[in-house]
C-alpha positions as CSV (number, residue, x, y, z in Angstrom):
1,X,79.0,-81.6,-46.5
2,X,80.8,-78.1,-45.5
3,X,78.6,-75.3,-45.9
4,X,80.9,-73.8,-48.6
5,X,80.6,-77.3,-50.6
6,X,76.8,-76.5,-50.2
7,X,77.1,-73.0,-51.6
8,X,79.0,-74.2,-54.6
9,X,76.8,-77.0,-55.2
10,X,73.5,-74.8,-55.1
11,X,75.5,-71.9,-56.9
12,X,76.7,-74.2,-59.8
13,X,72.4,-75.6,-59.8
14,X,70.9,-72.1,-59.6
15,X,73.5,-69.5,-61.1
16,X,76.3,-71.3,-62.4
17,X,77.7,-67.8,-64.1
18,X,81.3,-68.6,-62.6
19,X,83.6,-71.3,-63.5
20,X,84.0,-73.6,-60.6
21,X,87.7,-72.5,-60.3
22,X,87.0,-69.2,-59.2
23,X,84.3,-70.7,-57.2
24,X,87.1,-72.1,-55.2
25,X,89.5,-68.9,-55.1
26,X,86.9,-66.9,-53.7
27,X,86.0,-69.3,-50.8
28,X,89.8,-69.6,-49.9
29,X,90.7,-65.8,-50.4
30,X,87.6,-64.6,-49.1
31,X,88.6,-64.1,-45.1
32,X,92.0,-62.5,-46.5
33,X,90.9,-60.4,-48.7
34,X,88.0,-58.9,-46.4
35,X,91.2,-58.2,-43.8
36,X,93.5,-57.0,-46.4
37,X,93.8,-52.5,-47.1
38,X,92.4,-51.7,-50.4
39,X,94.9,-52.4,-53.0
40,X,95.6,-55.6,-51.4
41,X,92.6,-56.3,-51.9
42,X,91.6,-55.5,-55.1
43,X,94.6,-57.8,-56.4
44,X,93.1,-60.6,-54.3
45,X,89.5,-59.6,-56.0
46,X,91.1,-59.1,-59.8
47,X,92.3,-62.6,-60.0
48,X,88.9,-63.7,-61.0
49,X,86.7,-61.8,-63.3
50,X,83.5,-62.8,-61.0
51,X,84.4,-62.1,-57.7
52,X,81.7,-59.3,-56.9
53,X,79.6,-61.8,-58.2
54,X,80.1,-64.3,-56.3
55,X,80.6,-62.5,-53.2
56,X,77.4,-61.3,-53.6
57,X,76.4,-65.2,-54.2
58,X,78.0,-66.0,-50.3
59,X,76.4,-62.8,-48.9
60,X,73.0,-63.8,-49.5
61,X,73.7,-67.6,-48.9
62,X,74.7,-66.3,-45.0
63,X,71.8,-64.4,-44.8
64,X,69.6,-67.5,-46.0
65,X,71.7,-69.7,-43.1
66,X,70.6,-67.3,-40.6
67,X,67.2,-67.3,-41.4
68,X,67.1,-70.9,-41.5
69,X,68.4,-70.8,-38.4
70,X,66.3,-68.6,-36.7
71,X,62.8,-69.9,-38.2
72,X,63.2,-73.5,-38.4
């Protein structure tokens, strides 16, 4: 299992706000849009009405990774 097919899986278990769908644009856009000037990406972002929410969702699951990481 990839780590983004465990972040949707726990997402959809523990959160489960956003459609899977958009679960799946945002891991495929993510990199681009995080490389992209503003208004490029904010179209990227505005396809999905819950991208800030689930950015926020991968943030924290990258910080949990590291931690796991460091202390296990």
């Amino acid at each position: 299992m990839t780590k983004e097919e465990a972040f949707i899986k726990a997402y959809q278990r523990c959160v489960a706000c956003a459609p899977e769908a958009d679960l799946y644009y945002f891991l495929e856009n993510k990199d681009q849009a995080q490389d992209a000037d503003y208004y490029e990406e904010k179209r990227i972002a505005g396809e999905i009405e819950y991208w800030s929410h689930i950015e926020d969702a991968w943030l924290m699951w990258l910080e949990a990774m590291d931690y796991a990481k460091e202390n296990i």
